[in-house]
SEDREN-102270 format. One line per field, with one value per atom (N, C-alpha, C): residue in three letters; z, x, y; atom name. Coordinates in steps of 0.2 Angstrom, whole numbers. Last residue first. Layout:
type <- (ALA | ...)
c3 <- (Z | ...)
c1 <- (X | ...)
c2 <- (Y | ...)
atom <- (CA | ...)
! end
This chain:
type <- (UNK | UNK | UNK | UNK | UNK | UNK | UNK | UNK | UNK | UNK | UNK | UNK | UNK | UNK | UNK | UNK | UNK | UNK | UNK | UNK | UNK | UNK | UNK | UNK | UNK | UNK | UNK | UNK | UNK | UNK | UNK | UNK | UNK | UNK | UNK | UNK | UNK | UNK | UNK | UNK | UNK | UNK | UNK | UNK | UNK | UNK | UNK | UNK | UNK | UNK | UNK | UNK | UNK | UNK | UNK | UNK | UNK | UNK | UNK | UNK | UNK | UNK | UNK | UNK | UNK | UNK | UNK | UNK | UNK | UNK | UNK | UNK | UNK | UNK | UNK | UNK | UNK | UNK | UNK | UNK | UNK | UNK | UNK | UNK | UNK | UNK | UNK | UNK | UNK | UNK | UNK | UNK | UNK | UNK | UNK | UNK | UNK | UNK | UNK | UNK | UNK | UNK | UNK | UNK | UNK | UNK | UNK | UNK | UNK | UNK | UNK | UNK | UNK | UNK | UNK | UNK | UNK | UNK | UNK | UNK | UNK | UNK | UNK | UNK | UNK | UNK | UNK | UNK | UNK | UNK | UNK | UNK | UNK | UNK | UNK | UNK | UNK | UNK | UNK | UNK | UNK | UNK | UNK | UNK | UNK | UNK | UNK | UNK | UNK | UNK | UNK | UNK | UNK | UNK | UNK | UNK | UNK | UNK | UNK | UNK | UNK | UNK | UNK | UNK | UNK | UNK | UNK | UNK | UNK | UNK | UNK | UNK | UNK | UNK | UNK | UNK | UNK | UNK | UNK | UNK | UNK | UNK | UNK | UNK | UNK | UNK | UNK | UNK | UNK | UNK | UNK | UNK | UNK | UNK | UNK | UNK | UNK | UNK | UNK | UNK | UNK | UNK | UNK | UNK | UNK | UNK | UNK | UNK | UNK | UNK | UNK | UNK | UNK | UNK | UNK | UNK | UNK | UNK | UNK | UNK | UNK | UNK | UNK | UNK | UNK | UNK | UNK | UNK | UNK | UNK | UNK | UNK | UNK | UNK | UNK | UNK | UNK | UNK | UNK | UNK | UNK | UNK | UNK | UNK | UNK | UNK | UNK | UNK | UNK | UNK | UNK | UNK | UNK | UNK | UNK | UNK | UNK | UNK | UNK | UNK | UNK | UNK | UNK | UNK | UNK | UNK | UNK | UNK | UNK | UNK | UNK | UNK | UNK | UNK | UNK | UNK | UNK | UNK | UNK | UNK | UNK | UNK | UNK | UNK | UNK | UNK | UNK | UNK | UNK | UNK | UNK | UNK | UNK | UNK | UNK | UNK | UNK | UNK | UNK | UNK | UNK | UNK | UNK | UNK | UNK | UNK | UNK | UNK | UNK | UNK | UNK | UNK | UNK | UNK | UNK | UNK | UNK | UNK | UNK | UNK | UNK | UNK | UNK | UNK | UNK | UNK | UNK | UNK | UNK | UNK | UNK | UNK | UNK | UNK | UNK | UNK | UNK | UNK | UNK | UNK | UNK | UNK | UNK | UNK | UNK | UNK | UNK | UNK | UNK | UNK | UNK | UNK | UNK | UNK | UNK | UNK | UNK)
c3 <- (656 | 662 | 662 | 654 | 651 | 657 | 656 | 654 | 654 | 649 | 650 | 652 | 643 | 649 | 652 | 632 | 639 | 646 | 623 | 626 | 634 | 624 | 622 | 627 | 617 | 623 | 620 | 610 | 610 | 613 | 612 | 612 | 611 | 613 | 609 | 612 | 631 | 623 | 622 | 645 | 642 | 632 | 652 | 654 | 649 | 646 | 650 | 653 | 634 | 641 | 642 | 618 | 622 | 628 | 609 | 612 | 615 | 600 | 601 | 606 | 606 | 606 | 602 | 601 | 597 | 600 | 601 | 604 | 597 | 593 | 600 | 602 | 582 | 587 | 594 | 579 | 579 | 583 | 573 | 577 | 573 | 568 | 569 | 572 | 582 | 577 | 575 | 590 | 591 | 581 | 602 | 594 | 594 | 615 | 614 | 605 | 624 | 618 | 613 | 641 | 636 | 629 | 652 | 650 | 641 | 669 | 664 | 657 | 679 | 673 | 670 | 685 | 688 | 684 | 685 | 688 | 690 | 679 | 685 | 682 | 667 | 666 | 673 | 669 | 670 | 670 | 664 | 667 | 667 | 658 | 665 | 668 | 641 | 646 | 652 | 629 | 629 | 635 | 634 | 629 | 632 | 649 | 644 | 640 | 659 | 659 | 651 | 667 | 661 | 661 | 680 | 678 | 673 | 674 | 676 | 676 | 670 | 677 | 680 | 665 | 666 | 670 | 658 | 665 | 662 | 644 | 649 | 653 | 634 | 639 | 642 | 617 | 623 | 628 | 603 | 608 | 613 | 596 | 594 | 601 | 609 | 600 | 602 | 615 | 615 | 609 | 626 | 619 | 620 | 639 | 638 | 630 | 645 | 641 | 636 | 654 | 658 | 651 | 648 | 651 | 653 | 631 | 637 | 640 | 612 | 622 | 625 | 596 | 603 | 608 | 581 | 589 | 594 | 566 | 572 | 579 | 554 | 558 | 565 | 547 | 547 | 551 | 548 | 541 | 540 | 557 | 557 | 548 | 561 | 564 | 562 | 549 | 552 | 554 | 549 | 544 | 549 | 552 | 551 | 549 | 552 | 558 | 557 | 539 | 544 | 553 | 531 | 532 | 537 | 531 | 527 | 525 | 547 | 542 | 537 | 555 | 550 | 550 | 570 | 568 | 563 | 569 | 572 | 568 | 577 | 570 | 573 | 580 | 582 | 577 | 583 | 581 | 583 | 592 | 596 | 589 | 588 | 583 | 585 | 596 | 592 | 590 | 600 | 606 | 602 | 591 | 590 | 596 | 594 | 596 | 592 | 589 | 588 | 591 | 601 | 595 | 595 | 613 | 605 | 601 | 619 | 619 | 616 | 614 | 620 | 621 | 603 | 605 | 612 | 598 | 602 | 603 | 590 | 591 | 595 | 582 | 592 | 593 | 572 | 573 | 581 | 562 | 568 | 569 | 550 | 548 | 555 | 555 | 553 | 552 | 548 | 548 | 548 | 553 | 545 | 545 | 561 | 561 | 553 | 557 | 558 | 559 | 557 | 562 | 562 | 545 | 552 | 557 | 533 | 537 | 544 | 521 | 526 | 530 | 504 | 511 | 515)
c1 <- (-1186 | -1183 | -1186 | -1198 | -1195 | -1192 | -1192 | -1197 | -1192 | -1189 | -1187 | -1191 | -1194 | -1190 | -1185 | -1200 | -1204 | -1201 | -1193 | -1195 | -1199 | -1175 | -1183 | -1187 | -1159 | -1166 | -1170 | -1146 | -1151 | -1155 | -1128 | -1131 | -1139 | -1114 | -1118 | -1122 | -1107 | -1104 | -1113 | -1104 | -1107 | -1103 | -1100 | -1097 | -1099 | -1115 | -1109 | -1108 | -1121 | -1122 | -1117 | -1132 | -1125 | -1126 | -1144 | -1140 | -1136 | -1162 | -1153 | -1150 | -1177 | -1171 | -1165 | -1182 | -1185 | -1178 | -1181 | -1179 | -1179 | -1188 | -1191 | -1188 | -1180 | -1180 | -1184 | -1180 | -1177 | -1175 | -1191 | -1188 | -1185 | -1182 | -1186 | -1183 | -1177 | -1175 | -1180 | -1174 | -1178 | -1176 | -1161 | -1162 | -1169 | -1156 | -1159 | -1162 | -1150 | -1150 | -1153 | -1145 | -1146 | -1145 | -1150 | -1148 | -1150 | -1147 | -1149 | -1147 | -1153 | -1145 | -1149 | -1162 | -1160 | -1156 | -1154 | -1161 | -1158 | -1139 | -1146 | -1150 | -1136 | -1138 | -1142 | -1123 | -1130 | -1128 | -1110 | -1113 | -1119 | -1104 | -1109 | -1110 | -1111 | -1108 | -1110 | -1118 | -1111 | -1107 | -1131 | -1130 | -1123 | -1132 | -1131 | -1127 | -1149 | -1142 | -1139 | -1157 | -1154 | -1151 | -1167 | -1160 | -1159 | -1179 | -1175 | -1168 | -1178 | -1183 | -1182 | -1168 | -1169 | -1174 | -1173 | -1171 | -1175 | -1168 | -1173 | -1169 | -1172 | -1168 | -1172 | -1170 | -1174 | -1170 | -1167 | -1165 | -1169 | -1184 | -1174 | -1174 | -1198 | -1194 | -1187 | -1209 | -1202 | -1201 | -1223 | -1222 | -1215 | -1228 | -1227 | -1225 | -1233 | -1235 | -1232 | -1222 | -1229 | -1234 | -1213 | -1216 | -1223 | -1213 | -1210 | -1215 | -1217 | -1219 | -1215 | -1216 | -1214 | -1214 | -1224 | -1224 | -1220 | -1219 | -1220 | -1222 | -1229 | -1222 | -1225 | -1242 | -1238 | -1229 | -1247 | -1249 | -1244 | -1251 | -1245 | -1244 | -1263 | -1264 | -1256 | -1269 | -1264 | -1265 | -1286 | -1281 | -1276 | -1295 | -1293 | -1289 | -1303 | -1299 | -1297 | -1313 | -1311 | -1310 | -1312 | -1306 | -1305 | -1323 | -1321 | -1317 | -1324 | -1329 | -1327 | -1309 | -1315 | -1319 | -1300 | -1303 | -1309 | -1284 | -1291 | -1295 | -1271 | -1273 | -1280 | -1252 | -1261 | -1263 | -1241 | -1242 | -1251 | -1230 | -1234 | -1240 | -1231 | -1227 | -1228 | -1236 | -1232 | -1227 | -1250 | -1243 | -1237 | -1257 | -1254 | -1250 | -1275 | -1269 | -1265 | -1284 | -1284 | -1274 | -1291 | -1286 | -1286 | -1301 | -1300 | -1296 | -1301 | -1306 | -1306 | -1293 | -1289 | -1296 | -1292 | -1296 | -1296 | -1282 | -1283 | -1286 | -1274 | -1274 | -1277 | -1266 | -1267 | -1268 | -1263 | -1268 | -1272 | -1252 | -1252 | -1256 | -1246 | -1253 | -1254 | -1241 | -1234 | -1239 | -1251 | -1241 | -1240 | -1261 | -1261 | -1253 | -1266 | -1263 | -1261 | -1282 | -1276 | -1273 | -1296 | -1294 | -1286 | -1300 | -1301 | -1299 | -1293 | -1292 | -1294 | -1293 | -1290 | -1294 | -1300 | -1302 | -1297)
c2 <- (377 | 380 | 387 | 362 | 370 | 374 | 346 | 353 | 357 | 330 | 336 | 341 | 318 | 319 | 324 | 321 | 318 | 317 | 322 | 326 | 328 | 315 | 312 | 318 | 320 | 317 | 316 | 316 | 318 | 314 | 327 | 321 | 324 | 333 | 333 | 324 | 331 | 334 | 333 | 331 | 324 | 325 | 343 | 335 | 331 | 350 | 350 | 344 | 345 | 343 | 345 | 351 | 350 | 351 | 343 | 348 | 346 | 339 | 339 | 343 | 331 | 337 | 334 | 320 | 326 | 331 | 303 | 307 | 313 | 294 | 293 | 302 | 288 | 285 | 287 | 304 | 298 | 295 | 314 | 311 | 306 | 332 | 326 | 320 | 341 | 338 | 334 | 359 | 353 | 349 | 362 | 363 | 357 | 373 | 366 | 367 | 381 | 381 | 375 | 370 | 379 | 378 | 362 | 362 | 368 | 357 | 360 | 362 | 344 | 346 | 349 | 339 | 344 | 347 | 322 | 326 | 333 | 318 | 317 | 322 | 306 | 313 | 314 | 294 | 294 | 303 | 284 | 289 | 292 | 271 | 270 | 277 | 272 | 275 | 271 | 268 | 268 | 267 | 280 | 275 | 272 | 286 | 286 | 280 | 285 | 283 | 286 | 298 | 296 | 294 | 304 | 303 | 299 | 317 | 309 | 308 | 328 | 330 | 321 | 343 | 336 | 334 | 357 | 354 | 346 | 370 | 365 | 361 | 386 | 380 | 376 | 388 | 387 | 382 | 385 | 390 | 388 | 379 | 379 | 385 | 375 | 379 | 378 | 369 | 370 | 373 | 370 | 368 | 369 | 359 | 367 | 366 | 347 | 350 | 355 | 341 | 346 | 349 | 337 | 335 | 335 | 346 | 345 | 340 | 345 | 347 | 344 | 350 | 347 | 349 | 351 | 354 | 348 | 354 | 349 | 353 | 365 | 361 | 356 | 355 | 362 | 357 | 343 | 348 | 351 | 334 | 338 | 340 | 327 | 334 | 340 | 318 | 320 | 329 | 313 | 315 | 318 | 298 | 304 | 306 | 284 | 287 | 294 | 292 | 287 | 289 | 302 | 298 | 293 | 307 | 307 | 300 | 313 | 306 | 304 | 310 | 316 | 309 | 316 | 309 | 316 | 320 | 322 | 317 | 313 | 313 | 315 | 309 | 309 | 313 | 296 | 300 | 300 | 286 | 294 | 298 | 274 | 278 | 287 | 264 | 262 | 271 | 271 | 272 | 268 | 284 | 279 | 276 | 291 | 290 | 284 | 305 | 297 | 296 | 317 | 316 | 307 | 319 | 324 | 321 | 305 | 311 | 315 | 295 | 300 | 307 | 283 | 288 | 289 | 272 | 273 | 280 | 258 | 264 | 265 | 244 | 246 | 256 | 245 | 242 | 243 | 256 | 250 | 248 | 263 | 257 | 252 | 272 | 267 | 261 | 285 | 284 | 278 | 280 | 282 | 284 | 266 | 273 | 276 | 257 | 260 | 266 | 259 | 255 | 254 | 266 | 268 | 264 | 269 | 262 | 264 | 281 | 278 | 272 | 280 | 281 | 277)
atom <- (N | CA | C | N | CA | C | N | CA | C | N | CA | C | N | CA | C | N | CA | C | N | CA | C | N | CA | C | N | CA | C | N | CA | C | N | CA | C | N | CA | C | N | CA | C | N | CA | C | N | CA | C | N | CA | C | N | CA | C | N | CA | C | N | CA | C | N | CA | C | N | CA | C | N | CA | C | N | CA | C | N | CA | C | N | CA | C | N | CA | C | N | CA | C | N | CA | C | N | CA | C | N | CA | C | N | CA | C | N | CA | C | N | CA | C | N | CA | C | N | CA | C | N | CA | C | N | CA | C | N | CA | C | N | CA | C | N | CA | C | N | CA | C | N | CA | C | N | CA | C | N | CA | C | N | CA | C | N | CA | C | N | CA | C | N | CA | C | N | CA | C | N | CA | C | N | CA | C | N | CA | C | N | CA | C | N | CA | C | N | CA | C | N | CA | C | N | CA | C | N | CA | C | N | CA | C | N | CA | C | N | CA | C | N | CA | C | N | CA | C | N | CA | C | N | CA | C | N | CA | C | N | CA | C | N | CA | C | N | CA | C | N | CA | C | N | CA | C | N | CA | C | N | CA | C | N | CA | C | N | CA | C | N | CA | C | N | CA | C | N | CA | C | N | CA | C | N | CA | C | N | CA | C | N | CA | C | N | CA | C | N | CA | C | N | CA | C | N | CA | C | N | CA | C | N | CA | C | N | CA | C | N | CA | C | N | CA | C | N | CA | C | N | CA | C | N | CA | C | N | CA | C | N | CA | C | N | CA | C | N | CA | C | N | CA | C | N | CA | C | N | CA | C | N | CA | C | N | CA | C | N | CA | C | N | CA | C | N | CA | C | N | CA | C | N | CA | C | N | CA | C | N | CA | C | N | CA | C | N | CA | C | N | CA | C | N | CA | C | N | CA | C | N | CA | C | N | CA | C | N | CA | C | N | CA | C)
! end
């Protein structure tokens, strides 16, 4: 039996009940709470889902709009507000960031979905 008082991915201690789903803010993941299992069982059985800002879900190919400005790694260039941007591949994470894709003027890089929505 799981650890109702941890996250059953990164075992964090700081979870947290959102009214439907068991929350991690260490490691975003969420889980439907059983009896079974305590805290519960992972809600990511199947594929991933990733959301935008606003919610909306994303898939590979899809376009989206910036909605912060971004500084970039490396760079003293910044991604404004508004850059759109076409073909978006969704990737596991790493490090927080679920997109991949190509910036005009920038090349290959990857966002974080929460700072994107759906064009």
């Amino acid at each position: 039996m799981a650890d109702p008082t941890k996250c059953p991915k990164c075992s964090a201690e700081n979870i947290y009940f959102d009214g439907s789903l068991w929350t991690c803010p260490d490691c975003s993941h969420e889980w439907v709470a059983t009896e079974e299992t305590g805290a519960g069982e992972s809600t990511q059985s199947g594929p991933r889902i990733v959301t935008d800002a606003h919610g909306t879900p994303l898939k590979d190919g899809d376009s989206i709009s910036v909605i912060k400005d971004l500084k970039v790694k490396g760079s003293s260039s910044v991604v404004k507000v508004g850059t759109k941007v076409k073909n978006i591949r969704i990737i596991e994470d790493d490090n927080g960031h679920d997109i991949s894709c190509k910036i005009e003027g920038f090349g290959a890089m990857n966002l974080k979905s929460e700072f994107v929505k759906k064009a």
